[in-house]
C-alpha positions as a LaTeX table, in Angstrom:
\begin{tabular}{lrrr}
\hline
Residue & $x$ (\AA) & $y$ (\AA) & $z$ (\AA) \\
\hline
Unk1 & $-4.20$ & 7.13 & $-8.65$ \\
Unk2 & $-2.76$ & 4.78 & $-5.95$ \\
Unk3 & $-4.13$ & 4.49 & $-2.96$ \\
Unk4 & $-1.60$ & 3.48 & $-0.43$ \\
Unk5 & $-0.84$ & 3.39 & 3.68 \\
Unk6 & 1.88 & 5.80 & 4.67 \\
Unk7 & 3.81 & 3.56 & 6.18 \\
Unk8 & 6.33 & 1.24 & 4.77 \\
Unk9 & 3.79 & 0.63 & 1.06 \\
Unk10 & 4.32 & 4.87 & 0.00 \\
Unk11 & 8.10 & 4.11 & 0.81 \\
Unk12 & 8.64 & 0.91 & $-1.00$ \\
Unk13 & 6.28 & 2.50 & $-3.84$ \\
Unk14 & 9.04 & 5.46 & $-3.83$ \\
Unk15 & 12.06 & 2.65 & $-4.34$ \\
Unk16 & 10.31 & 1.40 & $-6.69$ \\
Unk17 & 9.50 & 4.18 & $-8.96$ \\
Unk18 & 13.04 & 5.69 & $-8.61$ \\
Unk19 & 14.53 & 2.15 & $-9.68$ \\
Unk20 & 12.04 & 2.59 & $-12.89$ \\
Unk21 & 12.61 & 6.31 & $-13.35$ \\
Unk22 & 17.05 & 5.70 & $-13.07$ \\
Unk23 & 18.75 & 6.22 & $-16.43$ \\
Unk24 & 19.58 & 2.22 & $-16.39$ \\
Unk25 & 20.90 & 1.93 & $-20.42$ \\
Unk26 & 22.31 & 4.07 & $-23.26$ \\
Unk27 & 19.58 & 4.46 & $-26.16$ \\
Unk28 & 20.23 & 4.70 & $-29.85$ \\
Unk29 & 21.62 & 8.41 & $-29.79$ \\
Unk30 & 24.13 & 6.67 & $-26.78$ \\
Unk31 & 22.00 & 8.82 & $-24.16$ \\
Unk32 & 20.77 & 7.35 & $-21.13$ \\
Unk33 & 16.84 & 6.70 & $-20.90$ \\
Unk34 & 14.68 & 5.50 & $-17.73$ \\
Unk35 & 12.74 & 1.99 & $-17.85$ \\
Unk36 & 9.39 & 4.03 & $-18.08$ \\
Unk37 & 8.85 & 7.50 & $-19.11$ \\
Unk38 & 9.16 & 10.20 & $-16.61$ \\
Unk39 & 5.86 & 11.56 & $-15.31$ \\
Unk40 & 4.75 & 13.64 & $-12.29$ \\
Unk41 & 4.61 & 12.24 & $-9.12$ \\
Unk42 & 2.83 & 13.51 & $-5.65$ \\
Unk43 & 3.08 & 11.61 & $-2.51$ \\
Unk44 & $-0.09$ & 13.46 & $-1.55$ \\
Unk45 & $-0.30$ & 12.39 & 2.70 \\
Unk46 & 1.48 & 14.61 & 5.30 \\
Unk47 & 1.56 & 11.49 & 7.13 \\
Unk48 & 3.69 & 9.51 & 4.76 \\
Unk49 & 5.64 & 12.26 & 4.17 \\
Unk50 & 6.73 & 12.73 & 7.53 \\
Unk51 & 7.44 & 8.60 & 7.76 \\
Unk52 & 9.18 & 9.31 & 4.77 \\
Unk53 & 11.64 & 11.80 & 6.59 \\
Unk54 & 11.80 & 9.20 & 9.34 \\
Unk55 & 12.67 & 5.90 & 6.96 \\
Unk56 & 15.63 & 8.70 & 5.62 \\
Unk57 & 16.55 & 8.70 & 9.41 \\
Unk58 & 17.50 & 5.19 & 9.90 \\
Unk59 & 19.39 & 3.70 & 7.36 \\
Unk60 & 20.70 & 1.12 & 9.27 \\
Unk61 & 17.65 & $-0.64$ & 9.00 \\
Unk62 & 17.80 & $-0.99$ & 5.02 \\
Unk63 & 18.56 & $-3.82$ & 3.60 \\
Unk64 & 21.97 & $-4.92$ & 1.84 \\
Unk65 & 20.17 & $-3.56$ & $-1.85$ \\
Unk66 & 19.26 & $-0.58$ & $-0.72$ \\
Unk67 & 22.48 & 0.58 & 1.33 \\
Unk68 & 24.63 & $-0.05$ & $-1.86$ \\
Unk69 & 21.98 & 2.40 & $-3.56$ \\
Unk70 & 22.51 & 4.92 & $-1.09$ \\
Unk71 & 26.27 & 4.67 & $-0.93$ \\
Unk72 & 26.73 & 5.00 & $-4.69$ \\
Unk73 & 25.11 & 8.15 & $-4.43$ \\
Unk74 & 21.32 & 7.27 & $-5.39$ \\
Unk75 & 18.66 & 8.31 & $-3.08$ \\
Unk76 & 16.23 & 6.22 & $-3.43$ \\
Unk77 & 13.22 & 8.21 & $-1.89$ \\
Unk78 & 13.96 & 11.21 & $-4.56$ \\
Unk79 & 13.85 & 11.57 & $-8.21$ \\
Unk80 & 13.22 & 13.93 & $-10.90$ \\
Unk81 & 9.49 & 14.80 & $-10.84$ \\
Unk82 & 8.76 & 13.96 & $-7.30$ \\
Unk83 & 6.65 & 16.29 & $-5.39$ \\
Unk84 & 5.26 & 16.06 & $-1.80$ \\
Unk85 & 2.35 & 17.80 & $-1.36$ \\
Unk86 & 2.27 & 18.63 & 2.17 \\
Unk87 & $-0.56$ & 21.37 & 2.95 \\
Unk88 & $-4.03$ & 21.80 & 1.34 \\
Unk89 & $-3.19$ & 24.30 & $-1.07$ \\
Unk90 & $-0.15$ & 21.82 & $-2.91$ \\
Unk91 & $-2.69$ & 19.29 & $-2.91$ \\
Unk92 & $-5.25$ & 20.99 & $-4.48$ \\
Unk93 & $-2.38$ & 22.03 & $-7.25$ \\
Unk94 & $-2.40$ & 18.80 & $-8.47$ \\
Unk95 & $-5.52$ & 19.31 & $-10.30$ \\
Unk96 & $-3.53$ & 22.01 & $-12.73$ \\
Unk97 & $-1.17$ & 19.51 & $-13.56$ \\
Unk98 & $-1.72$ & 18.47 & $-16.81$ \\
Unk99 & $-1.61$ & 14.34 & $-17.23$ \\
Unk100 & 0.07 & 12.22 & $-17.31$ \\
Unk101 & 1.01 & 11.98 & $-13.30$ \\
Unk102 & 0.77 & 10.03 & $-10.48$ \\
Unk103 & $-0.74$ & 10.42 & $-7.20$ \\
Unk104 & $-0.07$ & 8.58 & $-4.47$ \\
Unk105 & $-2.30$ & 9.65 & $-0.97$ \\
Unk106 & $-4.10$ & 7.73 & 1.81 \\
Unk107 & $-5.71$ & 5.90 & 2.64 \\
Unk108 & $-5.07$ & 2.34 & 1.65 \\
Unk109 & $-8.39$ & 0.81 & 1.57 \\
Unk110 & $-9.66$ & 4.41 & 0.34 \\
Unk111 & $-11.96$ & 5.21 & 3.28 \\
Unk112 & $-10.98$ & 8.44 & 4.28 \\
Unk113 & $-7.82$ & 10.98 & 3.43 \\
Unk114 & $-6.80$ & 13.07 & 0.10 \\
Unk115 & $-7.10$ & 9.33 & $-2.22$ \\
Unk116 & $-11.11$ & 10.44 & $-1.78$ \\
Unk117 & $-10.86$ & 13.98 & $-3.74$ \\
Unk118 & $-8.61$ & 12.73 & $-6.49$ \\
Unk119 & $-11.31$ & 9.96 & $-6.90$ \\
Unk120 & $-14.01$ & 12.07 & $-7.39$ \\
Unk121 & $-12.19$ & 13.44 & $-10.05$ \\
Unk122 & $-10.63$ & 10.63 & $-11.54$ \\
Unk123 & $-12.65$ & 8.03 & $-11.63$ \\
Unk124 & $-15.45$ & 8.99 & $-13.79$ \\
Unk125 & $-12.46$ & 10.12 & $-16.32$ \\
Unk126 & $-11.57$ & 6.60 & $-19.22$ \\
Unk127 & $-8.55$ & 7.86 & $-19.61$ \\
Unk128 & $-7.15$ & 7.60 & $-16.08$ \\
Unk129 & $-6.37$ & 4.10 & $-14.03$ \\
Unk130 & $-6.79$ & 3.58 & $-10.16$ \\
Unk131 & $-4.08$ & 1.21 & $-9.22$ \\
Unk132 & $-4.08$ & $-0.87$ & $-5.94$ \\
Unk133 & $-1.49$ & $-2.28$ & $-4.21$ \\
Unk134 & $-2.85$ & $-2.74$ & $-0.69$ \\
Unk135 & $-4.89$ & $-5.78$ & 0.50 \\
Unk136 & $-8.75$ & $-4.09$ & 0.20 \\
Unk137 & $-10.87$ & $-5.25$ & 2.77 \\
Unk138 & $-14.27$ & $-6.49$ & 2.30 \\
Unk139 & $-16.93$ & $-3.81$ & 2.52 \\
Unk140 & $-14.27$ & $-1.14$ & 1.67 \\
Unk141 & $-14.66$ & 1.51 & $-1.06$ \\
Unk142 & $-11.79$ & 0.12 & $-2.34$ \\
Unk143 & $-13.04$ & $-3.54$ & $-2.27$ \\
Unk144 & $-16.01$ & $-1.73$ & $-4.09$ \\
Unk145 & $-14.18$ & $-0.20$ & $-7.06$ \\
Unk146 & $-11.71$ & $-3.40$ & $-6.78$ \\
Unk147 & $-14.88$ & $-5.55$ & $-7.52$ \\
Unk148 & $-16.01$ & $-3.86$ & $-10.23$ \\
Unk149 & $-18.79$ & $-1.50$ & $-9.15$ \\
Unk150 & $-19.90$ & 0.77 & $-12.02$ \\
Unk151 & $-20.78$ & 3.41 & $-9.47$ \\
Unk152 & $-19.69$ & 4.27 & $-5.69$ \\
Unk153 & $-20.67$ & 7.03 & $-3.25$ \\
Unk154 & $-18.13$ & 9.49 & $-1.81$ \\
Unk155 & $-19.16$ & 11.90 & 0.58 \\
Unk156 & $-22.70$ & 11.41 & $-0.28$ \\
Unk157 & $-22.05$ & 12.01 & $-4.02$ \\
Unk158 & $-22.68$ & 9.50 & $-6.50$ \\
Unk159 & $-19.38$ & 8.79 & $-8.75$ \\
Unk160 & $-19.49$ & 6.95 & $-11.93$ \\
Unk161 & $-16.54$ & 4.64 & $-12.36$ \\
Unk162 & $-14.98$ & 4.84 & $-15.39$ \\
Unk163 & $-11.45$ & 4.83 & $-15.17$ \\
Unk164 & $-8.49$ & 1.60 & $-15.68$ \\
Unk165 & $-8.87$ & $-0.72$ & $-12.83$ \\
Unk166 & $-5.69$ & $-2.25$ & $-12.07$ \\
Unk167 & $-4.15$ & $-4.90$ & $-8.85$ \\
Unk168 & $-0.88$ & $-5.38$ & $-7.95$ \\
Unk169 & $-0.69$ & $-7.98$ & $-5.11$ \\
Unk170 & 3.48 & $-8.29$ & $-4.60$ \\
Unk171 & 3.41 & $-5.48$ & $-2.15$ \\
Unk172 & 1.56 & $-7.82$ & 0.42 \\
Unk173 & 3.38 & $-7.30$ & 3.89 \\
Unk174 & 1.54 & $-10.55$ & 5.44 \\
Unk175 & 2.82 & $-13.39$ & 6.01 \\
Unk176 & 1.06 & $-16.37$ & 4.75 \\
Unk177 & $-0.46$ & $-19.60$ & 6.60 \\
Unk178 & 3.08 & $-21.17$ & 6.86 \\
Unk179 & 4.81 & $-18.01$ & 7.95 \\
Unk180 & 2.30 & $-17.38$ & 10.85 \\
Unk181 & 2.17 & $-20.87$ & 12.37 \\
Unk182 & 5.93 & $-20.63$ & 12.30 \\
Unk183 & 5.57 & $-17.68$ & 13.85 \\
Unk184 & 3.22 & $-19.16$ & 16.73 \\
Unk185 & 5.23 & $-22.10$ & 17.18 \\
Unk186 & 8.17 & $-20.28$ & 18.21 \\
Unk187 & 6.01 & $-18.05$ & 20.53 \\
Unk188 & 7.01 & $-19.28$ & 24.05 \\
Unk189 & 6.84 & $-17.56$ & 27.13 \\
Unk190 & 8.10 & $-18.78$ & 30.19 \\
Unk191 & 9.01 & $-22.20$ & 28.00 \\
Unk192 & 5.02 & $-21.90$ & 27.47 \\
Unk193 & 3.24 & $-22.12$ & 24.46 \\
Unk194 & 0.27 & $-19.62$ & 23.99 \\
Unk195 & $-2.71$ & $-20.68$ & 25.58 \\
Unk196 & $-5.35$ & $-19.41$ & 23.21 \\
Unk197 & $-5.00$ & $-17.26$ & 19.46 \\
Unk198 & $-7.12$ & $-14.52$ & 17.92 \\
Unk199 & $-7.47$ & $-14.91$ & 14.96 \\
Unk200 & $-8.38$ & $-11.71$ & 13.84 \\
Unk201 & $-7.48$ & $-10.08$ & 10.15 \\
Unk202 & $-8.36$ & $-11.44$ & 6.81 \\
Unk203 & $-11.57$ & $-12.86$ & 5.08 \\
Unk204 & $-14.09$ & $-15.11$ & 7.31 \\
Unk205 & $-13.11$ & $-18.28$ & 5.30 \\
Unk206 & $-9.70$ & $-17.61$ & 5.40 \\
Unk207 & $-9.25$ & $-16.93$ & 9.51 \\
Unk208 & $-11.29$ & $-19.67$ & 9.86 \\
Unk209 & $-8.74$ & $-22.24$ & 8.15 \\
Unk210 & $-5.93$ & $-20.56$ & 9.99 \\
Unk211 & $-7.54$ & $-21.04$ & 13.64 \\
Unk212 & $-8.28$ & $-24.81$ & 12.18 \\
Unk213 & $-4.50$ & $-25.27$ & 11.59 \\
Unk214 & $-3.41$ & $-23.73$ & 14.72 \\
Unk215 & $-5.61$ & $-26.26$ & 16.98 \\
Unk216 & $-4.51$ & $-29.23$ & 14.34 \\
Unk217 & $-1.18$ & $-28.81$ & 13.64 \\
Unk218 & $-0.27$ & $-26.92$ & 17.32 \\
Unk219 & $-2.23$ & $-28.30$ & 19.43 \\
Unk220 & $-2.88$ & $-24.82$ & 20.77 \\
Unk221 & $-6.79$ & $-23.49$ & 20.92 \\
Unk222 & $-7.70$ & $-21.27$ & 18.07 \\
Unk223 & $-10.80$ & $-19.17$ & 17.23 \\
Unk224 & $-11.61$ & $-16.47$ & 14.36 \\
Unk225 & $-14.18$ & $-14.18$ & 16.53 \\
Unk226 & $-17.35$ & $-13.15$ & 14.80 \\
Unk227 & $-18.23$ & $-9.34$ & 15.22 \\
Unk228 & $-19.84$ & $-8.74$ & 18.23 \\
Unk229 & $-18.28$ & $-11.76$ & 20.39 \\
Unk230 & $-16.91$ & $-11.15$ & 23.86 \\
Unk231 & $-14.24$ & $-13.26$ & 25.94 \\
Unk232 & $-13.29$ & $-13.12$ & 29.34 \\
Unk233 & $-8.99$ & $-13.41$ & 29.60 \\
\hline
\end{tabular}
């Protein structure tokens, strides 16, 4: 199971797999073999399926790697064993898949979408993993299972967690501290420099050293709002 946002993570998930799925080398018998077996895989989110069928639309926003791909012929949001599971009844078909697979749905942080169902069934099971590659907010279900919690709730049901636990943190799309006071430094309208930042995503400790460097380093007033706060622009 990975839980992932249908946007731009299922897509670079999708190049990824089909660079690890390609026949890259001959083997012993001078056949070609993929980096990793070949398994099953469901994108199981209408939504990223349908941002799928947009990312296909503009391939002039692809970078250098990836337009070489696609003019030697590979697409690199297909492969052998790739299934999107549009309507209810495909995703329910998973289940009669025998393993091994993969199955990608939404959401990210797992708080809603098809990730839930496949959880319920997954999770109790040793043999099967949960792998995240999204940031997991605290409080999260995700942040939950991330953490280590033996057992979790999912629509009302108590669900033993007994499955692989695994992180993969490359696919971060944030910039870090240096990127985003760049970032803000450069932000000038009218020749002016921003008058106040929001601070407004990531952990309390961590917003809280950003809005610090901001007024230090920028001179420009900085504050990481607590939940329930209220200004007046």
């Amino acid at each position: 199971m990975i839980p992932s946002f249908a946007v731009e993570r299922t897509q670079e998930l999708l190049f990824e797999l089909n660079e690890l799925f390609s026949a890259k080398g001959g083997s012993a018998s001078g056949g070609n073999i993929s980096r990793v077996p070949r398994v099953p895989v469901f994108i199981d989110s209408p939504l990223a399926i349908k941002m799928t069928a947009v990312y296909r639309q503009h391939p002039e926003y692809f970078n250098k790697e990836t337009v070489h791909l696609i003019k030697s012929g590979d697409d690199v949001f297909d492969f052998p064993g790739l299934k999107m599971t549009a309507t209810t009844e495909e995703s329910k078909a998973i289940n009669d898949i025998p393993p091994p697979k993969i199955i990608i749905a939404g959401s990210g942080m797992s708080q809603g979408g098809r990730i839930l169902h496949h959880e319920i069934r997954y999770l109790p099971d040793p043999k099967s993993a949960i792998l995240f590659v999204a940031y997991q907010v605290d409080g999260s279900l995700g942040r939950r299972i991330q953490k280590g919690e033996k057992e979790v709730k999912i629509f009302g049901q108590s669900v033993p967690v007994n499955c692989h636990v695994e992180n993969l943190s490359g696919f971060s799309a944030h910039a870090d501290q240096p990127g985003l006071l760049k970032w803000i430094a450069g932000s000038k309208q009218g020749g002016k420099k921003p008058e106040k930042v929001f601070v407004v995503q990531g952990e309390e400790t961590a917003a809280k050293t950003l809005a610090n460097l901001i007024r230090d380093n920028l001179g420009i007033n900085a504050v990481a709002p607590q939940t329930g706060e209220n200004f007046e622009l």
